[in-house]
BABATI-557705 format. One record per residue: z, y, x of N, C-alpha, C, O in turn; residue in one letter. Coordinates in pm, 1 decimal, always signed. Layout:
# BABATI-557705
<n_w->Z, n_v->Y, n_u->X, ca_w->Z, ca_v->Y, ca_u->X, c_w->Z, c_v->Y, c_u->X, o_w->Z, o_v->Y, o_u->X, res->A>
...
END
This chain:
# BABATI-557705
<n_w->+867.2, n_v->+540.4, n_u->-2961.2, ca_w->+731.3, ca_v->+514.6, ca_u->-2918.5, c_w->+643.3, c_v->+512.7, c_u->-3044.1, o_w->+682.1, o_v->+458.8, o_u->-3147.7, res->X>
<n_w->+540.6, n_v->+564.3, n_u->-3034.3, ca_w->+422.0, ca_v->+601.5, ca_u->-3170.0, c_w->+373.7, c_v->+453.7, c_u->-3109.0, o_w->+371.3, o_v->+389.6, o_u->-3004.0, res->X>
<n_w->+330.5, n_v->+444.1, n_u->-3274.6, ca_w->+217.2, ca_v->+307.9, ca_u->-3281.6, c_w->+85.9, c_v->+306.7, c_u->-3180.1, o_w->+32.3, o_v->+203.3, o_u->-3140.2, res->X>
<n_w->+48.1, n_v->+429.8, n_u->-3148.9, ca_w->-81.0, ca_v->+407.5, ca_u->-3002.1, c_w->-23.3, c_v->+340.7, c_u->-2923.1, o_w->-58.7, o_v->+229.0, o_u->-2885.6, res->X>
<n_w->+94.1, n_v->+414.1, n_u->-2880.3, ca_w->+172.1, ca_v->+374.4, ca_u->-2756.2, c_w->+185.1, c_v->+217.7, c_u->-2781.9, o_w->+117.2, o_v->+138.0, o_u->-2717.2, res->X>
<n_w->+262.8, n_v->+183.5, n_u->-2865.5, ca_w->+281.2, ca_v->+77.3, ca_u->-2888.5, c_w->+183.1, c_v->-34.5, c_u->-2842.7, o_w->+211.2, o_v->-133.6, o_u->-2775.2, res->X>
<n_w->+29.0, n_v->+11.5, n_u->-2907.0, ca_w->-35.8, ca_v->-128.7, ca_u->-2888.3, c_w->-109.5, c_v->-69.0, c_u->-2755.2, o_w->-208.9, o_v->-130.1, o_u->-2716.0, res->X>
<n_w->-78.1, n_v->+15.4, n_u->-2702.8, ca_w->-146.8, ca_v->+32.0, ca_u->-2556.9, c_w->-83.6, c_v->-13.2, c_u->-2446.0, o_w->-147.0, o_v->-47.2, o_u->-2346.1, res->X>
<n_w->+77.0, n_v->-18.8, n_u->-2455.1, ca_w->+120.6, ca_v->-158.6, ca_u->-2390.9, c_w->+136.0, c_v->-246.9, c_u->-2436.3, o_w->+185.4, o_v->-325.3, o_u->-2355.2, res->X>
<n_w->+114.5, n_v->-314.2, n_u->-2584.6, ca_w->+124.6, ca_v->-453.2, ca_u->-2618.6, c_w->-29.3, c_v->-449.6, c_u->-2541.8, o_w->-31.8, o_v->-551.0, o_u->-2472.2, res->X>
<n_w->-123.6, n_v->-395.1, n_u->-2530.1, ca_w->-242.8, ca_v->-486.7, ca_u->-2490.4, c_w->-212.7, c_v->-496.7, c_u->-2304.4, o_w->-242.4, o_v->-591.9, o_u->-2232.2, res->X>
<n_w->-147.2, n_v->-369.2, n_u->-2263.6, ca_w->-147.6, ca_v->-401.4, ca_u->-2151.7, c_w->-42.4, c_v->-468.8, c_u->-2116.3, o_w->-15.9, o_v->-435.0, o_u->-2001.0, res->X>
<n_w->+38.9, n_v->-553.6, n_u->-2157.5, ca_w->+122.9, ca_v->-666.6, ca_u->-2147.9, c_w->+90.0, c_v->-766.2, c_u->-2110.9, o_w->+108.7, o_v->-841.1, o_u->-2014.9, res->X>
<n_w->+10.7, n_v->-759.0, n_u->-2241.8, ca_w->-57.3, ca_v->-907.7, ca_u->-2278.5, c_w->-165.4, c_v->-907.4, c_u->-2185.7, o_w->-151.1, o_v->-1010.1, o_u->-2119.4, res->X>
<n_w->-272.9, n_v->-841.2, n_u->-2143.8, ca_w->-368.8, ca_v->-876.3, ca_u->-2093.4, c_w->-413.7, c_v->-849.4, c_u->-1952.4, o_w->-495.3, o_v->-906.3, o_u->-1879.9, res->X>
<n_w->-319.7, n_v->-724.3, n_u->-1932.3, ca_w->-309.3, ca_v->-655.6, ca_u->-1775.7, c_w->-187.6, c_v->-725.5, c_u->-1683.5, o_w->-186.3, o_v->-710.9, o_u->-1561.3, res->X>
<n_w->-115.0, n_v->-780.5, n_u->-1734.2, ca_w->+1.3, ca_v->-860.6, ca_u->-1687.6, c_w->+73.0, c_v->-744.8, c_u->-1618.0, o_w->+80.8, o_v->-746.0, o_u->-1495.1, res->X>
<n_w->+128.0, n_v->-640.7, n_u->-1692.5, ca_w->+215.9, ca_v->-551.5, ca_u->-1651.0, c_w->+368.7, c_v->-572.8, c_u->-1719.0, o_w->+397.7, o_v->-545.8, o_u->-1835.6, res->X>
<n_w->+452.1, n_v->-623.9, n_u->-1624.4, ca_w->+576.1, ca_v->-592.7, ca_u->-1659.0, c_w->+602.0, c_v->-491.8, c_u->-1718.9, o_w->+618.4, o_v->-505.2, o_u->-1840.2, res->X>
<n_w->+616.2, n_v->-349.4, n_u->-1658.1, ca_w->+666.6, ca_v->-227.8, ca_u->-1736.1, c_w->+598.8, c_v->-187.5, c_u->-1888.8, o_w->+651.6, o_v->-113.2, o_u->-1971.6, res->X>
<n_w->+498.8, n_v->-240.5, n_u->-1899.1, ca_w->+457.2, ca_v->-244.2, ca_u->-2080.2, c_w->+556.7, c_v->-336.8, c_u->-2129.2, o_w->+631.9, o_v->-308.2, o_u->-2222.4, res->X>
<n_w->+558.8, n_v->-473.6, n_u->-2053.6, ca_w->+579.8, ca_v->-556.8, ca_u->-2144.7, c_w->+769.3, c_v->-523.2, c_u->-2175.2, o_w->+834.6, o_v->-556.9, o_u->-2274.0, res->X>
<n_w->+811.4, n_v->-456.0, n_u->-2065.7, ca_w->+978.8, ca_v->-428.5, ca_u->-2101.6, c_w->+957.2, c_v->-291.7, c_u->-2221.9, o_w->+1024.3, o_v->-290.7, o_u->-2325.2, res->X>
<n_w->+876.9, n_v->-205.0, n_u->-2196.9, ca_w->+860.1, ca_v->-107.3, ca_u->-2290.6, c_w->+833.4, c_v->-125.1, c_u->-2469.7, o_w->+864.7, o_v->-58.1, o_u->-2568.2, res->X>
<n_w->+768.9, n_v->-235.8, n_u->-2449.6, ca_w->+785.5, ca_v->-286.3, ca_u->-2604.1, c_w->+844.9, c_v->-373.5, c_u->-2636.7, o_w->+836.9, o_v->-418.3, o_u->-2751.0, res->X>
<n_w->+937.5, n_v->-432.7, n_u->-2525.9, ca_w->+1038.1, ca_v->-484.8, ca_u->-2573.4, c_w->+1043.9, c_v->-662.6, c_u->-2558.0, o_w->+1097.6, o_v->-734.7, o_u->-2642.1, res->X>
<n_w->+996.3, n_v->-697.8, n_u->-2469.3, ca_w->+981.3, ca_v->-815.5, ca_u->-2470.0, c_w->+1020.5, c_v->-872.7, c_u->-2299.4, o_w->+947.1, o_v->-882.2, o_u->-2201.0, res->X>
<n_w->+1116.7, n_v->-893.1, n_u->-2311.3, ca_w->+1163.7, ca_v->-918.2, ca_u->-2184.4, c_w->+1182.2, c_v->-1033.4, c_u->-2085.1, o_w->+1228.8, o_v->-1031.6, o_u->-1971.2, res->X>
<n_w->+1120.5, n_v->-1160.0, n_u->-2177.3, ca_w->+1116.7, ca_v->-1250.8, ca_u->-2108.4, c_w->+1003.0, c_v->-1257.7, c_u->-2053.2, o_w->+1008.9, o_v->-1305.4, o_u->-1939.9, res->X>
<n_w->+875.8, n_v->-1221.8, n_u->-2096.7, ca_w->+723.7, ca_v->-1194.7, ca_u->-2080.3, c_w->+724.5, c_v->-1084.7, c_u->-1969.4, o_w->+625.4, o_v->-1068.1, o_u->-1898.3, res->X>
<n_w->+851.6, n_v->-1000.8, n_u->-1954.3, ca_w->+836.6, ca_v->-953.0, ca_u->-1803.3, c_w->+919.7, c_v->-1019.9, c_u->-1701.1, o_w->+886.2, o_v->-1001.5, o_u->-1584.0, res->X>
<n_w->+973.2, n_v->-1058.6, n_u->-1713.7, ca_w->+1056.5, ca_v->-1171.3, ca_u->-1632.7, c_w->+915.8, c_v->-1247.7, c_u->-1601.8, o_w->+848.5, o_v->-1214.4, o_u->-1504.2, res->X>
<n_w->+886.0, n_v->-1323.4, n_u->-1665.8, ca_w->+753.1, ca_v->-1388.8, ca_u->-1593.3, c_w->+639.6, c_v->-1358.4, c_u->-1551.7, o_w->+566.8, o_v->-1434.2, o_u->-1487.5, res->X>
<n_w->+601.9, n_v->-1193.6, n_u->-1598.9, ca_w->+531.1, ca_v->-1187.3, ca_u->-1526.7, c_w->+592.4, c_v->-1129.7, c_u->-1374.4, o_w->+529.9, o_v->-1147.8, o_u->-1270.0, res->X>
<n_w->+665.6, n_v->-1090.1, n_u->-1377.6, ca_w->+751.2, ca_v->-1052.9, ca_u->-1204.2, c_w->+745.4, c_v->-1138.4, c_u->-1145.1, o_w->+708.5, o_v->-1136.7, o_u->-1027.7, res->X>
<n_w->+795.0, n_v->-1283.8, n_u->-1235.3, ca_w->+724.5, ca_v->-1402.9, ca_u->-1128.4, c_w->+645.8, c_v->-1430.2, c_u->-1077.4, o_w->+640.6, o_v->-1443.1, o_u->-955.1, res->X>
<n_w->+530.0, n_v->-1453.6, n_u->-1181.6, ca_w->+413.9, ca_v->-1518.6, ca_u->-1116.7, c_w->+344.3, c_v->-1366.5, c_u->-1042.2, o_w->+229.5, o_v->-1379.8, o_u->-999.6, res->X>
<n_w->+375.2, n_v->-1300.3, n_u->-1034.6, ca_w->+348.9, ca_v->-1199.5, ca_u->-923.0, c_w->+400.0, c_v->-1226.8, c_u->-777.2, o_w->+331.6, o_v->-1258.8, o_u->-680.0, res->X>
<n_w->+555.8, n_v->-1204.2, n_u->-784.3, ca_w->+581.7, ca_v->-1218.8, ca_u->-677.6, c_w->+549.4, c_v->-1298.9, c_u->-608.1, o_w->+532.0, o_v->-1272.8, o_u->-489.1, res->X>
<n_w->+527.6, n_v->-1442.0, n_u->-665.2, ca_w->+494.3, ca_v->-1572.8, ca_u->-610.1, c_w->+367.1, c_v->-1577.4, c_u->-540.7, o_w->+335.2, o_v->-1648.8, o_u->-445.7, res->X>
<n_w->+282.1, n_v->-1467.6, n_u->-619.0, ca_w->+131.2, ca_v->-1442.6, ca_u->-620.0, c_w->+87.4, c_v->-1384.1, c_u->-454.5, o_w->-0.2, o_v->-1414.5, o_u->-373.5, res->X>
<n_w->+201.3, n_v->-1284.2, n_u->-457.9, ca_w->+262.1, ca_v->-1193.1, ca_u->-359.4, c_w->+274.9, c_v->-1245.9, c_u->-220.2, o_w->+211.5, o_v->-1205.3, o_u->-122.8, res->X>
<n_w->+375.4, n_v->-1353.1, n_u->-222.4, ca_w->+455.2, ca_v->-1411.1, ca_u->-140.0, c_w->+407.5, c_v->-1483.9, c_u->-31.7, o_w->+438.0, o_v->-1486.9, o_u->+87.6, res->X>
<n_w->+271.3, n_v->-1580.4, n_u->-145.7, ca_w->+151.7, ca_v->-1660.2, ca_u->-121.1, c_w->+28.0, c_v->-1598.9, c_u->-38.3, o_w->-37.3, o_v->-1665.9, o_u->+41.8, res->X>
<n_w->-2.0, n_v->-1430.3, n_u->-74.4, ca_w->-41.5, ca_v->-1341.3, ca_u->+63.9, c_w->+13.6, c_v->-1316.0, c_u->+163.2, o_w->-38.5, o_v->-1306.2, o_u->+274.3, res->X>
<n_w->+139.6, n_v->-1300.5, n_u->+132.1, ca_w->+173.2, ca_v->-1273.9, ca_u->+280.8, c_w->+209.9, c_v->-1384.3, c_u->+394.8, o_w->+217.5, o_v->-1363.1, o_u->+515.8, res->X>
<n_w->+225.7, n_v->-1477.6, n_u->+342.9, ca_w->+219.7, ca_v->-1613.5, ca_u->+428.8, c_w->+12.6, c_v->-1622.6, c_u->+473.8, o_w->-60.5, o_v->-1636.6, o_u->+571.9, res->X>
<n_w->+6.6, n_v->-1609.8, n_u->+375.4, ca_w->-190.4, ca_v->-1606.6, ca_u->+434.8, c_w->-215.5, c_v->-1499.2, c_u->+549.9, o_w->-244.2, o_v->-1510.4, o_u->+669.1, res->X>
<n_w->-200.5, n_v->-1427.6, n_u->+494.5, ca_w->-187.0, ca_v->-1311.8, ca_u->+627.9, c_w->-123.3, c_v->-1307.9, c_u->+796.3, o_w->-173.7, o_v->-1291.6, o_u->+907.4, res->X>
<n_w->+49.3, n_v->-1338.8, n_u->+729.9, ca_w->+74.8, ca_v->-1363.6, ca_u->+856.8, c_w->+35.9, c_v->-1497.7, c_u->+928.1, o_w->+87.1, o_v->-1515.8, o_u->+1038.5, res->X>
<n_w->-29.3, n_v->-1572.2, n_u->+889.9, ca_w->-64.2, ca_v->-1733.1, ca_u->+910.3, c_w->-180.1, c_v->-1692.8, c_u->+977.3, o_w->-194.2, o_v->-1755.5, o_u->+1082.2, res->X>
<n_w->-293.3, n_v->-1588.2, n_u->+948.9, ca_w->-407.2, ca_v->-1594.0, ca_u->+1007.3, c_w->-399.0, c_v->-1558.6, c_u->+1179.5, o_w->-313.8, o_v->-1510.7, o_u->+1254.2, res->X>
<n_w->-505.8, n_v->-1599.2, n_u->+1190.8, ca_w->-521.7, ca_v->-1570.7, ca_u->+1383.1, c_w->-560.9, c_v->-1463.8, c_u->+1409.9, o_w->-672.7, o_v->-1433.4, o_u->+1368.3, res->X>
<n_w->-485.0, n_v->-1368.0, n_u->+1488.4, ca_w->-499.1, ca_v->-1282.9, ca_u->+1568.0, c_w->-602.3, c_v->-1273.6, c_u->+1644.6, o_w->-628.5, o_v->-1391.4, o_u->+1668.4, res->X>
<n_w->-716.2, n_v->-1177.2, n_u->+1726.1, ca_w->-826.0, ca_v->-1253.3, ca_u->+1811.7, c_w->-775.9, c_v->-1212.3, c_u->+1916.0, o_w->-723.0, o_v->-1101.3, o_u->+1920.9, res->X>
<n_w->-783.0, n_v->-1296.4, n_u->+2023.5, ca_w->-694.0, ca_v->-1258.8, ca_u->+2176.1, c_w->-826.3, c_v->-1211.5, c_u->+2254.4, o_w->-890.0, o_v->-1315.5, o_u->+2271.3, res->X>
<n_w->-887.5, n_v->-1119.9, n_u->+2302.0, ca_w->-982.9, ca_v->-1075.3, ca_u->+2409.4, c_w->-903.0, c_v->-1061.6, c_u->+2588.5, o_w->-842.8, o_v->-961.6, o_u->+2627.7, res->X>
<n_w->-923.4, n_v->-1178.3, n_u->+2663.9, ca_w->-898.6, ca_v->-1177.5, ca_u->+2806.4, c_w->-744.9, c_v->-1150.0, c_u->+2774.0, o_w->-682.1, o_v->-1057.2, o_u->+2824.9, res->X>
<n_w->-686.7, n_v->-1249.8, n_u->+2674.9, ca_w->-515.9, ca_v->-1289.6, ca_u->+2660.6, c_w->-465.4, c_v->-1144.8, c_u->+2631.4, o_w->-372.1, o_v->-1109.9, o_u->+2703.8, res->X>
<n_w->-523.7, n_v->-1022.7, n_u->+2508.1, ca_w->-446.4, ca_v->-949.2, ca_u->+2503.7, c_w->-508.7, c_v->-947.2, c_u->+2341.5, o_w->-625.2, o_v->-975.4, o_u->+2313.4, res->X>
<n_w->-419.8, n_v->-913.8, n_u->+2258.9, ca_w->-431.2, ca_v->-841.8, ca_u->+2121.4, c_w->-463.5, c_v->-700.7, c_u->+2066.3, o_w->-410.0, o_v->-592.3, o_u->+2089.4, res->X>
<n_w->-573.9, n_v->-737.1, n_u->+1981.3, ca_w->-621.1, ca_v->-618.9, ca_u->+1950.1, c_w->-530.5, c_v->-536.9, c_u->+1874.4, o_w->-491.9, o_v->-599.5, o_u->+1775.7, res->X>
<n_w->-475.7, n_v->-408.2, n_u->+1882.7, ca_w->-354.0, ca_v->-318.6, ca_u->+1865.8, c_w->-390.3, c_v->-306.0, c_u->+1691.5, o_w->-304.7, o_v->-308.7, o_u->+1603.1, res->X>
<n_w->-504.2, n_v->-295.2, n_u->+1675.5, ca_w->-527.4, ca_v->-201.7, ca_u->+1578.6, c_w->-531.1, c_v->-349.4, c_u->+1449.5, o_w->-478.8, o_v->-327.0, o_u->+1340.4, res->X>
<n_w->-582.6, n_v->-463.6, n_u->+1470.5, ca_w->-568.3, ca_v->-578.5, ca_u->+1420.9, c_w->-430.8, c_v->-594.9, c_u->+1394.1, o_w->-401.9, o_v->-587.7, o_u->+1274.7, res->X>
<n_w->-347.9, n_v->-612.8, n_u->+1464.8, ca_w->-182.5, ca_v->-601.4, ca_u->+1490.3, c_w->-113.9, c_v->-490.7, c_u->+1365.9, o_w->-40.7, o_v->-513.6, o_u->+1269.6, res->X>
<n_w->-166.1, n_v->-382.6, n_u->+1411.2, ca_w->-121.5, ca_v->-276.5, ca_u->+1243.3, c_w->-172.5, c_v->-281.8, c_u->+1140.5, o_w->-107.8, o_v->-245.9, o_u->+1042.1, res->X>
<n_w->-297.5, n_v->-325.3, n_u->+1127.1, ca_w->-359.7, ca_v->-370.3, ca_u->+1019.4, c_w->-295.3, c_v->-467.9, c_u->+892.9, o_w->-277.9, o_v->-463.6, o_u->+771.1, res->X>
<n_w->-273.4, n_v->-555.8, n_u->+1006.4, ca_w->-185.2, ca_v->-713.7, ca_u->+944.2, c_w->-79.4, c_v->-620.2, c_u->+889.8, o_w->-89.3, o_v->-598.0, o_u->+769.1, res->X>
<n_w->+22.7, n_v->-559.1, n_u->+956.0, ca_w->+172.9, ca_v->-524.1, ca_u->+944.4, c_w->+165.3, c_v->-399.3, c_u->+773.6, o_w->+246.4, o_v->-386.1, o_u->+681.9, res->X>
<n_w->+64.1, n_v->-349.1, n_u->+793.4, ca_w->+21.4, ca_v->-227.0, ca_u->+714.2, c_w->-5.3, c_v->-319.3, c_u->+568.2, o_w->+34.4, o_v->-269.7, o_u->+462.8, res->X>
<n_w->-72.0, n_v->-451.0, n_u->+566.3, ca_w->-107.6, ca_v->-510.3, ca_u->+433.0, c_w->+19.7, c_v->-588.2, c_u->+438.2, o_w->+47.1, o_v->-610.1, o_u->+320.2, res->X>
<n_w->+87.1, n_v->-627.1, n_u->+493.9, ca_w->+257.0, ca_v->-721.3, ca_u->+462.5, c_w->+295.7, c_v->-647.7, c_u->+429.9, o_w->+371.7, o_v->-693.2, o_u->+344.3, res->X>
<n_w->+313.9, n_v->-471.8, n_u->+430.6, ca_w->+431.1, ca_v->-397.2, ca_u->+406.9, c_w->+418.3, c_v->-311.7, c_u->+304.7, o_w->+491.4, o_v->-216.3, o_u->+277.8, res->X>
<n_w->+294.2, n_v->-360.5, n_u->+232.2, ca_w->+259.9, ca_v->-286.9, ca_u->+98.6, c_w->+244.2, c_v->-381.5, c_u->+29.6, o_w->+260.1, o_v->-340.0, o_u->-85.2, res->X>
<n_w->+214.1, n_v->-524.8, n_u->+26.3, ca_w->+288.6, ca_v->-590.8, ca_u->-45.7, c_w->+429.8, c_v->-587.3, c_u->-68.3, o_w->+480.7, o_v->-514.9, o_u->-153.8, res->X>
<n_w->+477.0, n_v->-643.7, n_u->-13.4, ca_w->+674.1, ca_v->-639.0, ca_u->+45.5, c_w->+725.8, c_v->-507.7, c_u->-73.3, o_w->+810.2, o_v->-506.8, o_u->-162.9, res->X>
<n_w->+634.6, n_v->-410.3, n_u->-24.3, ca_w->+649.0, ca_v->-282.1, ca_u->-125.0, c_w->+644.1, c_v->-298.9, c_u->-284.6, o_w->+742.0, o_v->-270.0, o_u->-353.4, res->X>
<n_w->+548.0, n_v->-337.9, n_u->-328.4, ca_w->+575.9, ca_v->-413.5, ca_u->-479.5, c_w->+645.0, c_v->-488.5, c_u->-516.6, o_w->+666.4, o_v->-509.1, o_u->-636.1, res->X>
<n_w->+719.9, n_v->-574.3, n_u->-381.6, ca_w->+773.6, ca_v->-721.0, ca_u->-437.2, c_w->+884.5, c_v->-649.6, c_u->-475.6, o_w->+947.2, o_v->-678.1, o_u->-577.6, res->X>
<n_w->+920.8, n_v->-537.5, n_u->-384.9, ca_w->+1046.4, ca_v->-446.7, ca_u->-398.3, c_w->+1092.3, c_v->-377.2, c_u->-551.6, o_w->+1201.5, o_v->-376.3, o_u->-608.4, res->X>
<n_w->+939.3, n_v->-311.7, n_u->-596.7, ca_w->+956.2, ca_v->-235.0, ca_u->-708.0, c_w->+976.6, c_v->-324.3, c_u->-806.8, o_w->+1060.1, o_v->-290.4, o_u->-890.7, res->X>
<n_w->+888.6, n_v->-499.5, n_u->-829.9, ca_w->+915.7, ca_v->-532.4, ca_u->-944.6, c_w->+1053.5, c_v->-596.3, c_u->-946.5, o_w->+1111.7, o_v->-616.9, o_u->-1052.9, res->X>
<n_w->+1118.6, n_v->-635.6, n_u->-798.6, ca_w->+1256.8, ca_v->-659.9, ca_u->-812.3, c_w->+1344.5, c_v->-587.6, c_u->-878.6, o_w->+1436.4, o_v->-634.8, o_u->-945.6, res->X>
<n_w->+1318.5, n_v->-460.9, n_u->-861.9, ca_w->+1431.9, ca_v->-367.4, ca_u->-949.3, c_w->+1412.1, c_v->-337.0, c_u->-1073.0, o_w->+1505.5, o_v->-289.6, o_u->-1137.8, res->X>
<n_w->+1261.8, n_v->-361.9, n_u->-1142.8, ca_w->+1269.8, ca_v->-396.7, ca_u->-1258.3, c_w->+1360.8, c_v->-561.0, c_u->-1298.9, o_w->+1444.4, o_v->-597.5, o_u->-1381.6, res->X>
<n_w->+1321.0, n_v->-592.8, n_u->-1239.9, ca_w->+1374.7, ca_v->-728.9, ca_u->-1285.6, c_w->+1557.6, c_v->-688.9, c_u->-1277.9, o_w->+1631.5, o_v->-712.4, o_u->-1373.5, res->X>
<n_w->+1588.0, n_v->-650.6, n_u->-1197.5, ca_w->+1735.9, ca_v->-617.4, ca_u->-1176.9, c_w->+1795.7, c_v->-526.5, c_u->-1300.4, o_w->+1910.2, o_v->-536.9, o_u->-1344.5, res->X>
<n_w->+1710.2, n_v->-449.1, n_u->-1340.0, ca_w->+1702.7, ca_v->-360.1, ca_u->-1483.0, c_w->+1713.6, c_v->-430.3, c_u->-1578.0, o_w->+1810.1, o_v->-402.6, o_u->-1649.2, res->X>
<n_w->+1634.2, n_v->-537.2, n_u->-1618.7, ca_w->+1599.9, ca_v->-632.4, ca_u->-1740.8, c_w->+1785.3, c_v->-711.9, c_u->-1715.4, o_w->+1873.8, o_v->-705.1, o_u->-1800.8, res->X>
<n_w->+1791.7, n_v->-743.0, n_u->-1652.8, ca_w->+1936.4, ca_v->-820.3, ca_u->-1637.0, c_w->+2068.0, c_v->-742.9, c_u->-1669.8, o_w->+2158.3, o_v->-782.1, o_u->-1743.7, res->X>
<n_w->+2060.2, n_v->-602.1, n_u->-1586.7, ca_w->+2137.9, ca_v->-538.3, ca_u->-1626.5, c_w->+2152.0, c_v->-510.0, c_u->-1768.3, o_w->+2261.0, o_v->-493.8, o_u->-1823.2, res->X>
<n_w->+2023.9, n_v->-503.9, n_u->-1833.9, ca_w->+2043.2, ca_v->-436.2, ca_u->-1970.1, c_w->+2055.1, c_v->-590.7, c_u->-2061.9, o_w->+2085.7, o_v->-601.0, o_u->-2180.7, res->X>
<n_w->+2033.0, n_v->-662.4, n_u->-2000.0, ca_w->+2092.3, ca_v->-821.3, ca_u->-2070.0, c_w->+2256.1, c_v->-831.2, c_u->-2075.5, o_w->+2319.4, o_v->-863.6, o_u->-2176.0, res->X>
<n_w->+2303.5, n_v->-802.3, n_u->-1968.1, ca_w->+2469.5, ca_v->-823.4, ca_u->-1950.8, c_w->+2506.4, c_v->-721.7, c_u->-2016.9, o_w->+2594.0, o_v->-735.8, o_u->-2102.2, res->X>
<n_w->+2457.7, n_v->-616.5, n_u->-1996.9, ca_w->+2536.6, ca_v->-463.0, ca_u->-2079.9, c_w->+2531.5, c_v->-501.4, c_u->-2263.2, o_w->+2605.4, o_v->-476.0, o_u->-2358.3, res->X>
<n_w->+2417.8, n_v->-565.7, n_u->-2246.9, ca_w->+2389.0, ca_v->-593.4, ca_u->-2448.7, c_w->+2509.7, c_v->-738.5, c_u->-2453.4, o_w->+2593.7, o_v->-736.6, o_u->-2543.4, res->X>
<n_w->+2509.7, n_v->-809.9, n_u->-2393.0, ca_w->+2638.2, ca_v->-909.2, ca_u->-2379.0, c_w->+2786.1, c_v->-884.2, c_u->-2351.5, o_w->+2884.8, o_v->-956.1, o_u->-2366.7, res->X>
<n_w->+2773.5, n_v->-783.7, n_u->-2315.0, ca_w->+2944.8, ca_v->-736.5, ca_u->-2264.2, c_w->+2961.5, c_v->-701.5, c_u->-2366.9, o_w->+3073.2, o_v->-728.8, o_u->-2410.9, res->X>
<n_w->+2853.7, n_v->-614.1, n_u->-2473.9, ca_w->+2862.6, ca_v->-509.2, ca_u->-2585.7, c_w->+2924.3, c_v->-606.8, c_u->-2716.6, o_w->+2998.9, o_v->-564.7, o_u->-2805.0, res->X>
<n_w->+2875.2, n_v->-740.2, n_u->-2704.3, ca_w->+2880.8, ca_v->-808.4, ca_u->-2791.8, c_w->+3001.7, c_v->-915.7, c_u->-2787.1, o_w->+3060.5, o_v->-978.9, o_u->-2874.9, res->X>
<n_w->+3012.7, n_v->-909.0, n_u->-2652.6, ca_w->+3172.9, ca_v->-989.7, ca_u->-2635.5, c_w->+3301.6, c_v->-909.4, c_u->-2690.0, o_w->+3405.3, o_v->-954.3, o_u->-2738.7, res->X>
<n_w->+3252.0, n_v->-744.2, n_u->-2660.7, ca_w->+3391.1, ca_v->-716.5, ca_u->-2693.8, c_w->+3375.5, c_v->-646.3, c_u->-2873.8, o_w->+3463.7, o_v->-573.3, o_u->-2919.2, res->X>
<n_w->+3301.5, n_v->-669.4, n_u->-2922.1, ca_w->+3270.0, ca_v->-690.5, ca_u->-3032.1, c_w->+3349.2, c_v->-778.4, c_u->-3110.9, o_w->+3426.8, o_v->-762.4, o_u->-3205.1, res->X>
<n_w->+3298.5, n_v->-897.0, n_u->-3031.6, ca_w->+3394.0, ca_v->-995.5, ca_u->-3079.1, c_w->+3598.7, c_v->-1072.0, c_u->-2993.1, o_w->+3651.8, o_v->-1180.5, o_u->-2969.1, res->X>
<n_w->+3629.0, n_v->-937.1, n_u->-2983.1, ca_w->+3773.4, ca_v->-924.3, ca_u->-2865.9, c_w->+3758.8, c_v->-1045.9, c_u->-2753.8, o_w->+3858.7, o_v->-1112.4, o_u->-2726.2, res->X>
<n_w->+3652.2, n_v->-1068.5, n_u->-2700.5, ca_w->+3653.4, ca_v->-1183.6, ca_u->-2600.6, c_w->+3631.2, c_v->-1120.0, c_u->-2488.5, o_w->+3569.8, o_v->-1014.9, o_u->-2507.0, res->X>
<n_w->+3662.6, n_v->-1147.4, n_u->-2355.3, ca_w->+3690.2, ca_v->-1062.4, ca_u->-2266.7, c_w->+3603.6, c_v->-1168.5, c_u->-2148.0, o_w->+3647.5, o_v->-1276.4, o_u->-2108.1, res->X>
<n_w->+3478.0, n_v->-1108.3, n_u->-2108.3, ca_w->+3344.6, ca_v->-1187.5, ca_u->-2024.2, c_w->+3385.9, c_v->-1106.4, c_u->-1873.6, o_w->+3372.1, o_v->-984.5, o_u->-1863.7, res->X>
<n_w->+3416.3, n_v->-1156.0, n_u->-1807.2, ca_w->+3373.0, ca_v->-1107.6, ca_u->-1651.3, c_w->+3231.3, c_v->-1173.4, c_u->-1595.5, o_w->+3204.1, o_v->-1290.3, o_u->-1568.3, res->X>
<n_w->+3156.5, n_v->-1059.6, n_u->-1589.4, ca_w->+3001.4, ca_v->-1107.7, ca_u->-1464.5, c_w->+3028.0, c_v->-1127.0, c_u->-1326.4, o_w->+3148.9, o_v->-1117.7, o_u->-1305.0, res->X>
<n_w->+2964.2, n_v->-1149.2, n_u->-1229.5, ca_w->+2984.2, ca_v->-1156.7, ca_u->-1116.4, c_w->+2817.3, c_v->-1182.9, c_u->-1110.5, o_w->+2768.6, o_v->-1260.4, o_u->-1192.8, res->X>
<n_w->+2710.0, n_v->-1099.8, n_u->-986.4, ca_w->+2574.7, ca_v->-1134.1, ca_u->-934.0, c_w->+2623.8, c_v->-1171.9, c_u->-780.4, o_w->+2541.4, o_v->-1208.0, o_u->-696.3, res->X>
END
């Protein structure tokens, strides 16, 4: 990575709260948290959403209200998805740099997720 690159995701790390900068330059606990306080961020809409009231006209639901709701839960849900597998990435490449280093040192680590 060239030095532009570099500070064009250190700024968007730091200030855009993007995981994938912040794993790209290398800082992996700073994406670990930010996946958190996303998802959480995330999680916290979609309970708002599905929590809100439906409007019933003569005891029937408006269809299009109904997909509406389902259409904004499922594009959230959709991110919570993508930054999960970053996060699943960051771990993997944690245990792989730990396995690397156990048998480095002839010690023999079994993982289990």
């Amino acid at each position: 990575m060239n030095k532009i690159a570099f500070m064009f995701h250190n700024f968007k790390a730091k200030h855009c709260m993007s995981a994938t900068s912040a794993l790209k330059v290398g800082d992996r606990e700073l994406a670990k948290f930010i996946v958190t306080i996303k998802n959480s961020r995330d999680r916290a809409k979609i309970s708002r959403i599905e929590s809100s009231p439906i409007p019933y006209v003569c005891n029937e639901q408006f269809a299009s209200d109904v997909q509406e709701m389902f259409l904004k839960t499922e594009r959230i849900y959709e991110k919570i998805r993508t930054r999960n597998k970053l996060l699943i990435e960051i771990y993997n490449r944690e245990l792989s740099e730990q396995k690397m280093t156990d048998n480095r040192s002839a010690q023999t680590v079994s993982f289990s997720i």
